[in-house]
C-alpha beads as a LAMMPS data file, in Angstrom:
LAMMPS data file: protein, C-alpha beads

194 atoms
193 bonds

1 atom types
1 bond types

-500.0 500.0 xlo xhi
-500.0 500.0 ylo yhi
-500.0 500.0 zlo zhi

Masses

1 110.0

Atoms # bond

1 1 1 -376.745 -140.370 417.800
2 1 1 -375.292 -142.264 420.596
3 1 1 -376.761 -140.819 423.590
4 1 1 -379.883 -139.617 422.440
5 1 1 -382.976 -140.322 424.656
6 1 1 -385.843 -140.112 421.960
7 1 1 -384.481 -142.582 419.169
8 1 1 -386.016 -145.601 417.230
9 1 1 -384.530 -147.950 420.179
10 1 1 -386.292 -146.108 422.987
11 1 1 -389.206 -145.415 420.535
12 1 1 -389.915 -149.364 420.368
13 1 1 -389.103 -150.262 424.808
14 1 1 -391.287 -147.380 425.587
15 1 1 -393.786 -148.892 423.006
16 1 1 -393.528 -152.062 424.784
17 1 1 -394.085 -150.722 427.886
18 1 1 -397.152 -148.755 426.265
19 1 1 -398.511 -152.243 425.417
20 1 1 -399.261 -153.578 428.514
21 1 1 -402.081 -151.566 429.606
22 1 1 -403.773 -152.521 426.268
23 1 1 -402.598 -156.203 426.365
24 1 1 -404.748 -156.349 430.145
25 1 1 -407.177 -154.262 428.511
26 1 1 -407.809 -157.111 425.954
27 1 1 -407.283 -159.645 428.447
28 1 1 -410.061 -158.396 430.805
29 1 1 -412.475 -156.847 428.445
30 1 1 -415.569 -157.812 428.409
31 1 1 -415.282 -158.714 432.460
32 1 1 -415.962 -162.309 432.961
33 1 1 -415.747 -163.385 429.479
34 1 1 -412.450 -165.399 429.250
35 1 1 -410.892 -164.334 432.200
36 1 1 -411.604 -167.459 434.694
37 1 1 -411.356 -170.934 433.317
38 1 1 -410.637 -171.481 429.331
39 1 1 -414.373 -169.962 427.759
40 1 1 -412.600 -166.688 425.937
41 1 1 -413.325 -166.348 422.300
42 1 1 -410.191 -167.176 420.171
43 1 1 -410.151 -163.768 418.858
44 1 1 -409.325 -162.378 422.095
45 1 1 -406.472 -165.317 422.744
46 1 1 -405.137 -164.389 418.815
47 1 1 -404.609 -160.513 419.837
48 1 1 -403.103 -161.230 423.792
49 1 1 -401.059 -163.473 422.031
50 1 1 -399.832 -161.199 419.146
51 1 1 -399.696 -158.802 421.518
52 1 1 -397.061 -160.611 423.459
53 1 1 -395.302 -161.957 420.559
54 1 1 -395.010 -158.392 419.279
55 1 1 -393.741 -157.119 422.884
56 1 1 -390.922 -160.075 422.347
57 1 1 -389.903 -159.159 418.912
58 1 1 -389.204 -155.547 419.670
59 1 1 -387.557 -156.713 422.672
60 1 1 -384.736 -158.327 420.299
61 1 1 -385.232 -155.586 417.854
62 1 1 -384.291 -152.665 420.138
63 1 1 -381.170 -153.794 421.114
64 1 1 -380.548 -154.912 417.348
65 1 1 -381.129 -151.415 416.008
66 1 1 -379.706 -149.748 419.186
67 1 1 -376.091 -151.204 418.015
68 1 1 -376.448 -151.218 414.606
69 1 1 -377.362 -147.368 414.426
70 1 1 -375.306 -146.386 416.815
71 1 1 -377.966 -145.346 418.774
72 1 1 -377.732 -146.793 422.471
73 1 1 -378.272 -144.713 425.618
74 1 1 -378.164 -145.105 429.335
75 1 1 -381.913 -144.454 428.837
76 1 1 -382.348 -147.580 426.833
77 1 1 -379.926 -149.959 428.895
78 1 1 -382.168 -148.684 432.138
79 1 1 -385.773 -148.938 430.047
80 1 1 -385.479 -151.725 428.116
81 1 1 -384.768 -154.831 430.578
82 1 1 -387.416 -153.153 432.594
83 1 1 -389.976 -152.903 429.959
84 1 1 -389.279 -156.493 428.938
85 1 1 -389.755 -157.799 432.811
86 1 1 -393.060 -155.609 433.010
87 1 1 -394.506 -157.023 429.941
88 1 1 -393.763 -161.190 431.347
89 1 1 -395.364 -160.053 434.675
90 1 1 -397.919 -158.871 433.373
91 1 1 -398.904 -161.583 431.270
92 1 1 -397.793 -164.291 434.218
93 1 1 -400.467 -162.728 436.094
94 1 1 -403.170 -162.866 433.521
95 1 1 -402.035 -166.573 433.381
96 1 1 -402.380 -166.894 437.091
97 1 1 -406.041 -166.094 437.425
98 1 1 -407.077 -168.330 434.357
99 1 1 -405.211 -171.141 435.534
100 1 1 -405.358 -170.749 439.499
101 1 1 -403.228 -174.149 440.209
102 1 1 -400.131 -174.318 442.025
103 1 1 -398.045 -175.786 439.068
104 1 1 -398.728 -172.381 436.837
105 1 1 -398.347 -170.061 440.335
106 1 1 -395.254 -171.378 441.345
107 1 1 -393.714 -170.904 437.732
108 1 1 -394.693 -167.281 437.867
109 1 1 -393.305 -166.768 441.378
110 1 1 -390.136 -168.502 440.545
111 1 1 -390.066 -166.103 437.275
112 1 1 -390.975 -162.773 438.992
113 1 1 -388.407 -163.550 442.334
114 1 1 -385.607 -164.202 439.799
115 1 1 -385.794 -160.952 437.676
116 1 1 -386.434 -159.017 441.218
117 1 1 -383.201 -160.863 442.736
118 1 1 -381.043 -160.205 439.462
119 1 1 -382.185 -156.923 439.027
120 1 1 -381.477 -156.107 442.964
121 1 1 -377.990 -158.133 442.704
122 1 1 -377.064 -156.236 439.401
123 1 1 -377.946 -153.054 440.652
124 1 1 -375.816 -153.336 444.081
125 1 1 -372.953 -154.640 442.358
126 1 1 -373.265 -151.679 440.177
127 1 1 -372.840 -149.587 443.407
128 1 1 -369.600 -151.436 443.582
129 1 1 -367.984 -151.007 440.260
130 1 1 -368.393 -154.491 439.267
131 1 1 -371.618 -154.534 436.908
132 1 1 -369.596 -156.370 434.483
133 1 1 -369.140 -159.486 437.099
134 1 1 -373.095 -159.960 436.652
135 1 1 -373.862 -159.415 432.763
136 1 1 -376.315 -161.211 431.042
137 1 1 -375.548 -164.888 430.619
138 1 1 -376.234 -167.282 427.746
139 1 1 -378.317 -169.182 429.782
140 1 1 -380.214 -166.025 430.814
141 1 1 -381.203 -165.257 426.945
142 1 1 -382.182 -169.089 426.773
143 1 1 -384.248 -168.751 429.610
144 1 1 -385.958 -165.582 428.123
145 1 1 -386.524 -167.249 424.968
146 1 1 -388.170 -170.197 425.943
147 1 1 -390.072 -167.753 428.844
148 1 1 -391.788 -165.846 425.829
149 1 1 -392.630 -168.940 423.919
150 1 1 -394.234 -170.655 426.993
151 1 1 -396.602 -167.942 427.628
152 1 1 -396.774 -167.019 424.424
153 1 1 -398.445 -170.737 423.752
154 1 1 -400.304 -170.716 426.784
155 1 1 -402.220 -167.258 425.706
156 1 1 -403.343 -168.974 422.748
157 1 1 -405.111 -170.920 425.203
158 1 1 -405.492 -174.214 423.258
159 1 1 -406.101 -177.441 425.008
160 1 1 -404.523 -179.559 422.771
161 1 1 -400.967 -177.595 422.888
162 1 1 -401.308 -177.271 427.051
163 1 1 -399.011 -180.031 428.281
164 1 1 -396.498 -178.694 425.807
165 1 1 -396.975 -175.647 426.888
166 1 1 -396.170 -176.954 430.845
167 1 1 -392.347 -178.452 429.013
168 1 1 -391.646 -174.850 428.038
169 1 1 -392.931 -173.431 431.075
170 1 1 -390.761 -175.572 433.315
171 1 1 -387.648 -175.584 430.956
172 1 1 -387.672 -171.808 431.481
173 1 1 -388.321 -172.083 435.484
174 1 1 -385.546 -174.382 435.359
175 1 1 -383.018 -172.443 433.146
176 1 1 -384.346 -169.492 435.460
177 1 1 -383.092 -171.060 438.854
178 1 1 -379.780 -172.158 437.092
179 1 1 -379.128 -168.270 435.387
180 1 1 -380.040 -166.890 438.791
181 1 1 -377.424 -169.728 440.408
182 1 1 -375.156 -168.363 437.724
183 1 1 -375.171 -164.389 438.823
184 1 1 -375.444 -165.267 442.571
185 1 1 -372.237 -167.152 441.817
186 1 1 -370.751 -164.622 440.409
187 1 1 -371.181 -162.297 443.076
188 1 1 -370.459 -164.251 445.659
189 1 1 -367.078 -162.619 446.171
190 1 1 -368.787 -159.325 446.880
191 1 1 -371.591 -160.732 448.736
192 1 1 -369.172 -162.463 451.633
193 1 1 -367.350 -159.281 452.160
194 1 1 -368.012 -158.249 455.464

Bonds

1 1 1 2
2 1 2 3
3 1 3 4
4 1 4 5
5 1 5 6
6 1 6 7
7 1 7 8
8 1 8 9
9 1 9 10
10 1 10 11
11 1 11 12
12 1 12 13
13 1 13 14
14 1 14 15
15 1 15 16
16 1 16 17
17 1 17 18
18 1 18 19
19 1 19 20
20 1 20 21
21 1 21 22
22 1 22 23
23 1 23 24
24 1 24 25
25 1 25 26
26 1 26 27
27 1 27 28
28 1 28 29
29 1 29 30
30 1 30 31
31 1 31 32
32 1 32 33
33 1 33 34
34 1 34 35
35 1 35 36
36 1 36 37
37 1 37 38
38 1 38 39
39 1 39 40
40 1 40 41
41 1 41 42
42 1 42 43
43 1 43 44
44 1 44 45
45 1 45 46
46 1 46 47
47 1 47 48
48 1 48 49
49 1 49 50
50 1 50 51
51 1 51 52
52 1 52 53
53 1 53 54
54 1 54 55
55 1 55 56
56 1 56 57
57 1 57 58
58 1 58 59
59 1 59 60
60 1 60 61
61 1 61 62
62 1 62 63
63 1 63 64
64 1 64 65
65 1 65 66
66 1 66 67
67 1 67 68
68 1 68 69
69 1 69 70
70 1 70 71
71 1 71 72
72 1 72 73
73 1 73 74
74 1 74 75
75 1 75 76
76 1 76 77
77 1 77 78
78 1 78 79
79 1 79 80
80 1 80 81
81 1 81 82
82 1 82 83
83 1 83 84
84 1 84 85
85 1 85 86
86 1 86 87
87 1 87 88
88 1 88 89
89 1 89 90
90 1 90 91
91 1 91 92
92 1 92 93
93 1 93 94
94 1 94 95
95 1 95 96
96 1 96 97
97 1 97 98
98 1 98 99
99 1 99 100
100 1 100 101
101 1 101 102
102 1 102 103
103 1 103 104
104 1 104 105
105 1 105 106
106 1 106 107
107 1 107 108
108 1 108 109
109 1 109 110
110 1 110 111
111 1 111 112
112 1 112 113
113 1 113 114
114 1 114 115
115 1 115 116
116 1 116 117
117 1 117 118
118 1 118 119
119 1 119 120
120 1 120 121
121 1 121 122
122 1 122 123
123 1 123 124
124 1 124 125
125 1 125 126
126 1 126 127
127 1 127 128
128 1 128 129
129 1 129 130
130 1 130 131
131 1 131 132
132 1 132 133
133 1 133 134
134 1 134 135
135 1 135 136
136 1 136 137
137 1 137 138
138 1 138 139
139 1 139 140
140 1 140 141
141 1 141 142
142 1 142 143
143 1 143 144
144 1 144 145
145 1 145 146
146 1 146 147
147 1 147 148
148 1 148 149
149 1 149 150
150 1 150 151
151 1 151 152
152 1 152 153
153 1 153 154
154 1 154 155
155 1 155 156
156 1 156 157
157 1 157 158
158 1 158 159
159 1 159 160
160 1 160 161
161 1 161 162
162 1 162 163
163 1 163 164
164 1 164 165
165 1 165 166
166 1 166 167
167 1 167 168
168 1 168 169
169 1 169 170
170 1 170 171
171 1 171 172
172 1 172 173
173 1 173 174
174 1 174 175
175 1 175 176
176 1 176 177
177 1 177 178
178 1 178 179
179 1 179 180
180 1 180 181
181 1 181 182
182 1 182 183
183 1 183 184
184 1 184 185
185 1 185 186
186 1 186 187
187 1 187 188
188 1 188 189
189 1 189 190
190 1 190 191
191 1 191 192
192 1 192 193
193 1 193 194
C-alpha cells in the first residue's frame, strides 16, 4: 500500500485541511458575535476548540497509521506538515483579531516566520541532497505540542485559564526560536557556501 495517494493517512491530512474553512466558519458566524473582544457564546468556543483539538489528534494519528499500515507516500510527507501549519495559522489569526495586543501578535508572527523559514530552509536543502541534515527535531515536536495546547486553551476563551494560557503560549514561542536556531544550525554548512 506504500505509495498509494488515496489511503486512511491522506484521508485524515486532507480532512484536516478540509477543517479549516469550517473551523473560520464557526469562528466568524454570526458576524460580530464573538469575534472582537471575549462576548462569544461558549458553545461556539467548545466547537473551535474541538475543532482544533481534533485537527491535532489526526495530526499524530496520520503519521501513526501511515507507519503502522505501511501506508506512507510522498503525497502524505508533502500534505501533512502543510495541513498541520495551515490549521495553527489559521487559528493564530482568529486569535489575533480577538485579542489585538502586541503580546498575542508577536507570538503568532514569531510562529508563522518560523514554519515559513523551516519550511523554505528544508526545502532548499532538499535541492541539495541534504534533507536529512534538517529533520524534525525533538524540540520541534515539543514546540508543536505545547503550540496546540496554547491555542487550544486560548479558544476556549476562559478568563480564568488566560495567564496560563500566555505560559504555554510563550514556552512554545520560545521552544520555536530555539528549534528554528536548531535547523539554521544545522545548515549552516550549506548556507556559507559561496
Amino acid at each position: 500500500m506504500a505509495g498509494t495517494i488515496l489511503n486512511i493517512p491522506n484521508i485524515l491530512t486532507i480532512a484536516r485541511i478540509a477543517l479549516i474553512p469550517v473551523f473560520l466558519l464557526i469562528a466568524y458566524w454570526p458576524p460580530a458575535i464573538g469575534v472582537y473582544g471575549h462576548e462569544g457564546s461558549w458553545t461556539r468556543h467548545i466547537i473551535l476548540t474541538s475543532l482544533f483539538i481534533l485537527a491535532a489528534v489526526t495530526d499524530w494519528l496520520d503519521g501513526y497509521l501511515a507507519r503502522v499500515l505501511n501506508q506512507t507516500s510522498a503525497f502524505g510527507r508533502f500534505l501533512d506538515p502543510v495541513a498541520d501549519k495551515l490549521m495553527v495559522a489559521a487559528a493564530l489569526i482568529v486569535l489575533v483579531q480577538w485579542q489585538p495586543t502586541i503580546s498575542m501578535a508577536f507570538a503568532a508572527i514569531v510562529i508563522i516566520s518560523r514554519e515559513i523559514t523551516v519550511s523554505a530552509l528544508r526545502e532548499w536543502m532538499a535541492e541539495l541532497g541534504a534533507r536529512t541534515s534538517v529533520a524534525v527535531s525533538t524540540v520541534g515536536k515539543y514546540k508543536t505540542a505545547f503550540q496546540m495546547i496554547a491555542i487550544s486553551v486560548f479558544l476556549l476563551n476562559w478568563k480564568a485559564i488566560e495567564p496560563a494560557a500566555y505560559i504555554l503560549l510563550y514556552t512554545a514561542v520560545i521552544l520555536t526560536l530555539w528549534s528554528m536556531i536548531i535547523y539554521l544550525r544545522a545548515a549552516w554548512p550549506y548556507l556559507k557556501q559561496p
